[in-house]
C-alpha positions as CSV (number, residue, x, y, z in Angstrom):
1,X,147.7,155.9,171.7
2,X,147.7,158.0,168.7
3,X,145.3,160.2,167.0
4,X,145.9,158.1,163.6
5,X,145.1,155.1,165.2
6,X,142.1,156.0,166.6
7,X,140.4,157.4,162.9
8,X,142.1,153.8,160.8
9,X,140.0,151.9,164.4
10,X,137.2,154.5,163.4
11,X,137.0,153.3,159.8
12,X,137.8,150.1,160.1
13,X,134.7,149.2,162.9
14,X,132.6,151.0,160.1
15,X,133.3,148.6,157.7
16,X,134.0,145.9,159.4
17,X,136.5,144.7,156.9
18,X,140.5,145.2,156.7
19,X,140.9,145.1,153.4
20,X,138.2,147.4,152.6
21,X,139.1,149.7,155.1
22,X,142.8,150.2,154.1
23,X,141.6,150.6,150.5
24,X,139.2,153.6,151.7
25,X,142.1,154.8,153.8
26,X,145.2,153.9,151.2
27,X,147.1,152.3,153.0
28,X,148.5,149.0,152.4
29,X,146.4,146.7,154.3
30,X,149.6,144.6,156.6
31,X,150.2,148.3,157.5
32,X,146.8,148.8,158.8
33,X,146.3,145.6,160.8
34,X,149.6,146.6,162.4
35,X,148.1,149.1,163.4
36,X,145.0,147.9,165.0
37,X,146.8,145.4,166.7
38,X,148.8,147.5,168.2
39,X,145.9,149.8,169.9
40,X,144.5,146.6,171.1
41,X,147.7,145.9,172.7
42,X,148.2,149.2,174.3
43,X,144.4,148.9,175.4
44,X,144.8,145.5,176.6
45,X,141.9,143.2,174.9
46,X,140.5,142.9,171.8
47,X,138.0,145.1,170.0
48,X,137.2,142.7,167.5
49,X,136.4,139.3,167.1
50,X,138.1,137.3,164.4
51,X,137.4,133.9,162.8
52,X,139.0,132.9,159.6
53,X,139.7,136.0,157.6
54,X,136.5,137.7,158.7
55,X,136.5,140.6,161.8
56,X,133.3,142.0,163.8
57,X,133.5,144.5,166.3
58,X,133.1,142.8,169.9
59,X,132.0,144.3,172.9
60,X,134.8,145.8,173.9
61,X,135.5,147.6,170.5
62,X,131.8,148.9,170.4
63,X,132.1,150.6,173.7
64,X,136.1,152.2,172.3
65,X,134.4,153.3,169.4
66,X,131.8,154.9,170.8
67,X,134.0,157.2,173.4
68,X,136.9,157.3,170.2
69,X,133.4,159.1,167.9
70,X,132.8,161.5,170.7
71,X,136.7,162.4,170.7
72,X,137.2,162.8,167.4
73,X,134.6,164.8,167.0
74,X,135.3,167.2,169.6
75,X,138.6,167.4,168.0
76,X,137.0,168.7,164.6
77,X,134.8,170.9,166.2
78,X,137.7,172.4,168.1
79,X,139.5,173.1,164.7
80,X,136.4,174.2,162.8
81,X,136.0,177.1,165.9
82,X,139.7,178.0,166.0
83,X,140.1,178.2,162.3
84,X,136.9,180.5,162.5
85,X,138.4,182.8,164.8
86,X,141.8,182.7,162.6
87,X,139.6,183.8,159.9
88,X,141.2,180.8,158.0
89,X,137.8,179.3,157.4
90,X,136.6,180.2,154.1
91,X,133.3,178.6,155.7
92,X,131.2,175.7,155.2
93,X,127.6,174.7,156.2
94,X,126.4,171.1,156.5
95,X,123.0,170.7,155.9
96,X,120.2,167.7,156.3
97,X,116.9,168.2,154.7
98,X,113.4,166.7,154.4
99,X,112.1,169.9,151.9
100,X,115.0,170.6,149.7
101,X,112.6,171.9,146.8
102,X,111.5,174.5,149.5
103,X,115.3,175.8,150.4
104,X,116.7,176.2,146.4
105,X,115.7,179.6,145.9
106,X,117.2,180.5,149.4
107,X,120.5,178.7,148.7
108,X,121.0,180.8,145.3
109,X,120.6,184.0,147.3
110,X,122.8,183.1,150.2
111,X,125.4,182.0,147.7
112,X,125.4,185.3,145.6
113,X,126.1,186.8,149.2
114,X,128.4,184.8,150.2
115,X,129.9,183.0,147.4
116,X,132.8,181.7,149.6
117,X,130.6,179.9,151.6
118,X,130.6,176.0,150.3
119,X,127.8,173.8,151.4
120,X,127.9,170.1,151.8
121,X,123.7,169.2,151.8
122,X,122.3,165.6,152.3
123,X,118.3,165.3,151.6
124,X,116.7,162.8,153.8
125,X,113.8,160.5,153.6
126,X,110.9,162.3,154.4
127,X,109.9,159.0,156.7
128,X,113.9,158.6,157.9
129,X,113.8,161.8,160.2
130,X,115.5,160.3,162.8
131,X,118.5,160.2,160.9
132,X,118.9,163.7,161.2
133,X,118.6,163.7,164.6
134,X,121.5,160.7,165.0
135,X,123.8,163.5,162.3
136,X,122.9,166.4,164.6
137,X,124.1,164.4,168.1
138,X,126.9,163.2,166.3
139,X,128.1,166.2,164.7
140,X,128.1,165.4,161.3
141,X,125.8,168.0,160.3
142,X,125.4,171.5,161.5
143,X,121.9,172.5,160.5
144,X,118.6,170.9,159.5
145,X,116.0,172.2,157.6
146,X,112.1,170.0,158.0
147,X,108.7,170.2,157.5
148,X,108.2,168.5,161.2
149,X,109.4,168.9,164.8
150,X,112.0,166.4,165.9
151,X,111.2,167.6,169.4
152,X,114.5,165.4,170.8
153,X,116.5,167.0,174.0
154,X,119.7,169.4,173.1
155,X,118.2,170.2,169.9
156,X,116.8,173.6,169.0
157,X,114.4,174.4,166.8
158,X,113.2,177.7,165.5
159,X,110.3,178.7,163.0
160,X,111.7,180.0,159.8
161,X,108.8,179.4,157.1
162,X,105.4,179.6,158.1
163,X,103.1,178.3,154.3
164,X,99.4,178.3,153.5
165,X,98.3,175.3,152.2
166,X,96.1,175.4,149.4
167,X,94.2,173.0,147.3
168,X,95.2,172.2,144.0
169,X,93.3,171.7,141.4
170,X,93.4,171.0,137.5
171,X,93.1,173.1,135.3
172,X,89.1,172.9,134.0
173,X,88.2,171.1,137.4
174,X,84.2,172.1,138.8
175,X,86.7,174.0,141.4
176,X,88.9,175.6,139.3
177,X,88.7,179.3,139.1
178,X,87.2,179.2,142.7
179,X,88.6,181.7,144.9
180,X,88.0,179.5,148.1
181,X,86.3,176.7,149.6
182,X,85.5,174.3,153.0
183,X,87.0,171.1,152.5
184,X,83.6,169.8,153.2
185,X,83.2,170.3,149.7
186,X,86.0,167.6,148.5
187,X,84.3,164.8,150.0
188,X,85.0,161.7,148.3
189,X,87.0,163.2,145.8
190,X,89.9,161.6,143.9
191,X,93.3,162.8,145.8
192,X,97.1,162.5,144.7
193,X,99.0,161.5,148.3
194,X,102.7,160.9,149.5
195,X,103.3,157.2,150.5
196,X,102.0,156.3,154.4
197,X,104.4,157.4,157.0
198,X,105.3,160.6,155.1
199,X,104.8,163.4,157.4
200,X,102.9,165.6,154.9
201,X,100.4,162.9,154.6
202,X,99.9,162.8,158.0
203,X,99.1,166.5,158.3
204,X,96.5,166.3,155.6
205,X,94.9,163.5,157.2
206,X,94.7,166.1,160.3
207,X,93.0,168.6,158.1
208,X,90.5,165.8,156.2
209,X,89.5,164.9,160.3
210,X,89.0,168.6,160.8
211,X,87.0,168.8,158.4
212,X,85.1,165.9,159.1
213,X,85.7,164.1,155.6
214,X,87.3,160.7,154.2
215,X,89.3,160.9,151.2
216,X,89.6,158.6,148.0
217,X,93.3,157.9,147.7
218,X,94.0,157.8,144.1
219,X,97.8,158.2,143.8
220,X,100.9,157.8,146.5
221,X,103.7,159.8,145.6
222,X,107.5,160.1,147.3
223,X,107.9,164.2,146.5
224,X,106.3,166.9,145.8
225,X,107.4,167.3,141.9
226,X,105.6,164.1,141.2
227,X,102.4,165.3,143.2
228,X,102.2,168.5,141.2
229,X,102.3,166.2,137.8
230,X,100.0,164.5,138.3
231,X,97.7,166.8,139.6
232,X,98.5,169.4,136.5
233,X,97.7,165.6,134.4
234,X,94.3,165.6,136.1
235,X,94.5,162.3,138.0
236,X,93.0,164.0,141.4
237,X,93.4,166.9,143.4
238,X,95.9,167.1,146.7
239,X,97.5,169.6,149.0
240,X,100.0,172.1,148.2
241,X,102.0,174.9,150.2
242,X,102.2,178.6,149.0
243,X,104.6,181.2,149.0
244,X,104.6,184.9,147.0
245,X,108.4,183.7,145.0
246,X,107.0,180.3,143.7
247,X,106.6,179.7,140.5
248,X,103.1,179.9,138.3
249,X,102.0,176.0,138.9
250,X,100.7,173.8,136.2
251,X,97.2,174.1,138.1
252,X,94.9,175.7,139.7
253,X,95.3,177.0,143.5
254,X,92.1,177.6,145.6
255,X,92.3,178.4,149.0
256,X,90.4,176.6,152.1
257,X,88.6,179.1,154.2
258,X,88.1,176.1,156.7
259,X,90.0,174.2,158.3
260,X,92.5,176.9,158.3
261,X,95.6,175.0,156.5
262,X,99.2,175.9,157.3
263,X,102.5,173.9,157.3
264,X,105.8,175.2,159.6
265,X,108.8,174.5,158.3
266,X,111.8,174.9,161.2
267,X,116.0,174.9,161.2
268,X,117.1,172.8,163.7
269,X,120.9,172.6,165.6
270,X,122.3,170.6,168.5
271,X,123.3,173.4,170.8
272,X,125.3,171.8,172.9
273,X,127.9,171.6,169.3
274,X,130.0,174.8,168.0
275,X,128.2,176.2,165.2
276,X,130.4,178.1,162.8
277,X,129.8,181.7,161.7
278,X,128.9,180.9,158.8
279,X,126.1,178.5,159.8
280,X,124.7,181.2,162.1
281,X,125.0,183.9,159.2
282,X,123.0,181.1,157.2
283,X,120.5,180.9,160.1
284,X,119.5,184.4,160.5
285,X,119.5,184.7,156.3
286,X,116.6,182.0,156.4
287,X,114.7,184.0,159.1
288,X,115.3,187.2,156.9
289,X,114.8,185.4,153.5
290,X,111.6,183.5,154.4
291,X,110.0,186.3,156.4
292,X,109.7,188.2,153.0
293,X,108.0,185.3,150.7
294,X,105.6,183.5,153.4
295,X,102.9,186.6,152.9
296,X,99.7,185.0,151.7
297,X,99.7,184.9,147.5
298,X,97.5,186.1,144.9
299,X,94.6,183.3,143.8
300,X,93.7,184.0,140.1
301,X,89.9,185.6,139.5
């Protein structure tokens, strides 16, 4: 059994499709069925089931692939922490995120510190969270960066961004210019949302239940650049996060004195997986980084 065989099996039980497969591999696709024919023989049964010129991965070949995922990645891991101790890894950081409009500012700094350092970063669904947590087990990502605990079992998570959450307002609203207020005070206004399941939505339903009050939906929204337009448009008001380096908002901000507001974003890794120095230089930047902006800001008199 050889290591090539095992990553053309790998690619091929993704796609489920020969000809596919050897065109995202190039090879020539006889070469690759070969190939796969003979791991089945040297494993001794099938690991797919074929019927015309169609292939789907049995029961057999679902089990193999799950044992030859966990090999291969070992195997990468192993080279990523060797190379690192070479000092032959220039260094790369895989990243998830739910927030990536909160990390931009951070990721210019890190770069103009370590400019050799290339990241690959993949932003998730805010509702598809659990996809980060399937990238984590299976090593395809070293870090994530989220608004909301995944709370799952080998996977740590550390407080790196602690944000007030403020109220905004348009500009000429009966609120605007206020310094701060008790949500009681919004009742049965008009309020810009993200789309059900998104878990910002469901922290400012937490607040609204603090506070005792039911909201008018008025628009649902899938990110935060879309909330802020139409907010600065004056289609409602809605919840926004503060920090000292953001910049002047199209709005007004007024802070709530009660409930008391706050959103926590963490950095999550699967420690049981190598992390490479540059990933853990990357970590204790964030800590660093976000420890100097997350000061309460200035609200306009």
């Amino acid at each position: 059994m050889e290591l090539l065989q095992l990553r053309y099996f790998q690619t091929v039980a993704r796609m489920e499709h020969m000809t596919k497969a050897a065109k995202e591999l190039r090879i020539a696709q006889p070469a690759l069925s070969k190939t796969i024919a003979r791991l089945e023989e040297d494993l001794g049964v099938p690991l797919f089931d074929r019927l015309n010129r169609k292939i789907k991965l049995n029961s057999f070949g679902k089990a193999f692939l799950r044992n030859v995922e966990t090999a291969l990645s070992a195997l990468e891991e192993g080279r990523r922490e060797v190379a690192d101790l070479a000092g032959t890894e220039r260094g790369s950081i895989r990243l998830a995120t739910t927030a990536l409009s909160r990390m931009t500012k951070a990721l210019g700094a890190f770069r103009k510190l370590y400019p050799e350092v290339n990241f690959r970063i993949i932003q998730i669904p805010p509702d598809s969270m659990m996809d980060m947590v399937s990238m984590l087990e299976n090593g395809d990502i070293d870090l994530c960066f989220n608004a909301a605990l995944l709370d799952e079992a080998h996977i740590r998570e550390i407080p790196v961004l602690h944000t007030e959450v403020f109220l905004a307002v348009p500009h000429g609203h009966r609120l605007a210019g206020r310094q701060r207020i008790s949500l009681q005070e919004v009742e049965g206004e008009a309020f810009i949302e993200y789309k059900c399941g998104h878990p910002f939505r469901m922290m400012n339903q937490q607040f609204c239940e603090e506070a005792g009050i039911t909201r008018d939906v008025a628009c649902e929204v899938d990110e935060p650049a879309a909330l802020a337009s139409l907010v600065a448009a004056g289609l409602g008001i809605a919840f926004v996060p503060g920090c000292r380096d953001d910049e002047e908002p199209a709005y007004d901000m007024v802070r709530i004195e009660h409930p008391s507001c706050y959103r926590t974003f963490t950095l999550a890794w699967q420690e049981q997986r190598y992390l490479s120095q540059a990933a853990r230089q990357f970590q204790q930047f964030l800590v660093d980084y976000f420890s100097q902006i997350q000061e309460p800001i200035g609200i306009k008199k």
